[in-house]
N, C-alpha and C positions, 0 to 999 in steps of 0.2 A: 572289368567291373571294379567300382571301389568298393571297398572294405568298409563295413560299417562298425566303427570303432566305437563299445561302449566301456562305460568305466562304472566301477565298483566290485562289489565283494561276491567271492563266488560263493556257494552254501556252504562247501566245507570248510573255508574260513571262516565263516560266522559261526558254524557249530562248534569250531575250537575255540573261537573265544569265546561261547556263553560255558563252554567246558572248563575253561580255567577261570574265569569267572566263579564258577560253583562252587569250585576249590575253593578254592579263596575265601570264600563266604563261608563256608563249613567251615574252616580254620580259625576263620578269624571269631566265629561265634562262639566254639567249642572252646575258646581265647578268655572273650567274654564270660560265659558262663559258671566257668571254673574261679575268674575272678571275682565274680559275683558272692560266691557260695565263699571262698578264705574270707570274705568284708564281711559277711551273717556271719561267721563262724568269732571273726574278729573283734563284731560287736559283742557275741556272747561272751567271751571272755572276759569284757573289759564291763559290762555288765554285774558279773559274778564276782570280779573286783571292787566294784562299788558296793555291792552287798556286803561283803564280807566287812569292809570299812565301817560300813552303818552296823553291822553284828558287833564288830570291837569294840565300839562308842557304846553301844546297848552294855553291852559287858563290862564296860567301866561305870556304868553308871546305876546298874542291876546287881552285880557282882553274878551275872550267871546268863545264860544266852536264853533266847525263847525255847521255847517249846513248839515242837514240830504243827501241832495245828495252829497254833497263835500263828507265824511268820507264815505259812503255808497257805492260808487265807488271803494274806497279805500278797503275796506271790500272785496266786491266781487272779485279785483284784485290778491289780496295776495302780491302787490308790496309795495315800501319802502314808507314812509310818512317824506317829508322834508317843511321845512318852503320854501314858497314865493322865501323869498333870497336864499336859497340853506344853508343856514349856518347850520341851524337845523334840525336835524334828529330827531324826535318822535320816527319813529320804524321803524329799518331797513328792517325788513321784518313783514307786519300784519299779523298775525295768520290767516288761518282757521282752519275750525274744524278738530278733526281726521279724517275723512273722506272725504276731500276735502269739507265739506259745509261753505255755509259762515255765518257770527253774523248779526244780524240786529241791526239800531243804528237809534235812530229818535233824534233828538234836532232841540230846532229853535233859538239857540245861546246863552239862557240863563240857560240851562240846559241839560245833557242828561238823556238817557234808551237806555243800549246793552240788547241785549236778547240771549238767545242760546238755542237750542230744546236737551235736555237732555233724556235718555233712560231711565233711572231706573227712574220710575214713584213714587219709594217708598223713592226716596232721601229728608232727610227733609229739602233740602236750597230750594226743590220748594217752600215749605208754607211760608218760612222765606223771600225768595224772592219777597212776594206778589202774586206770581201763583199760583195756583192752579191745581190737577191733578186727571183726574177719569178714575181707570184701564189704557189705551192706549192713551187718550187725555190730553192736557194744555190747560191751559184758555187765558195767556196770546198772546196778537196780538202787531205786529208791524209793522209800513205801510200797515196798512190793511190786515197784509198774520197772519193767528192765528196758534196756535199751540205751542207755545214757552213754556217754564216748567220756565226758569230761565232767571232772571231780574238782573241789577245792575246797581243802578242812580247815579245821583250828588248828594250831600249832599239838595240842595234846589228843586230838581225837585217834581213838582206834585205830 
C-alpha cells in the first residue's frame, strides 16, 4: 500500500505557538502600559511646572500669590488665567491632568503647594517631593482631600 503523505501542523504544535504567542502579548502590553502611565505622570509634572511659572509672574507683578479659592477655581475650570486689567495673561489655557483631573493648590498669599495624584507609586520625585507612597496610597493631602504622591512649593513655603 502507499502511504498517504500529509503536510502540516499537528495540534500540539499549534497550541505551543498560540502559548508563546500569549506570552508575548501579556509582555509586551504589561510593556505598554506601564509606559503609558510614566507619559501621564510625565505630563503632570511638566504641567505643575508651568503653573508654578505663571505663579512667579503673578507674584512679580502682585507682590503676593493668589489665594487658595481664587487659583483653585481656575484649576478645576481648565480656563485662561488673566490679570484684573485684562492686559496679562499667566496662562492661556491651565492644564489639567491627562485624564481630565484637576491639581490642587493651597496658598494664603505668601507662599504656595500644587499637588498632583501620580500613578506609578515607584516614581522617585514622590520621596524628593516630600510625599510619601505605600503600595497604592500618598501621604500627601491638600484642602483636606489626601491622596496626592507629588508636591511643588515656592521657594519659602512651609
Amino acid at each position: 500500500m502507499n502511504a498517504i503523505k500529509k503536510s502540516g501542523f499537528t495540534l500540539i504544535e499549534l497550541l505551543v505557538v498560540i502559548a508563546i504567542l500569549g506570552i508575548l502579548a501579556t509582555v509586551g502590553l504589561g510593556s505598554f502600559q506601564s509606559s503609558q502611565m510614566k507619559g501621564r505622570d510625565a505630563q503632570r509634572k511638566s504641567d505643575l511646572s508651568q503653573i508654578q511659572k505663571a505663579l512667579e509672574m503673578y507674584y512679580n507683578d502682585n507682590g503676593k500669590y493668589p489665594l487658595t479659592a481664587e487659583l483653585q477655581a481656575l484649576l478645576n475650570s481648565g480656563s485662561s488665567w488673566t490679570a484684573a486689567s485684562g492686559q496679562t495673561i499667566y496662562m492661556k489655557t491651565v492644564p489639567k491632568g491627562p485624564r481630565g483631573e484637576s491639581y490642587c493648590y493651597e496658598s494664603d498669599g505668601t507662599y504656595y503647594k500644587l499637588y498632583a495624584k501620580l500613578e506609578n507609586m515607584q516614581d522617585p520625585m514622590i520621596e524628593e517631593s516630600g510625599c510619601t507612597s505605600a503600595s497604592s496610597k500618598c501621604t500627601c493631602s491638600c484642602n483636606g482631600v489626601g491622596g496626592y504622591c507629588y508636591k511643588v512649593t515656592s521657594q519659602n513655603a512651609p
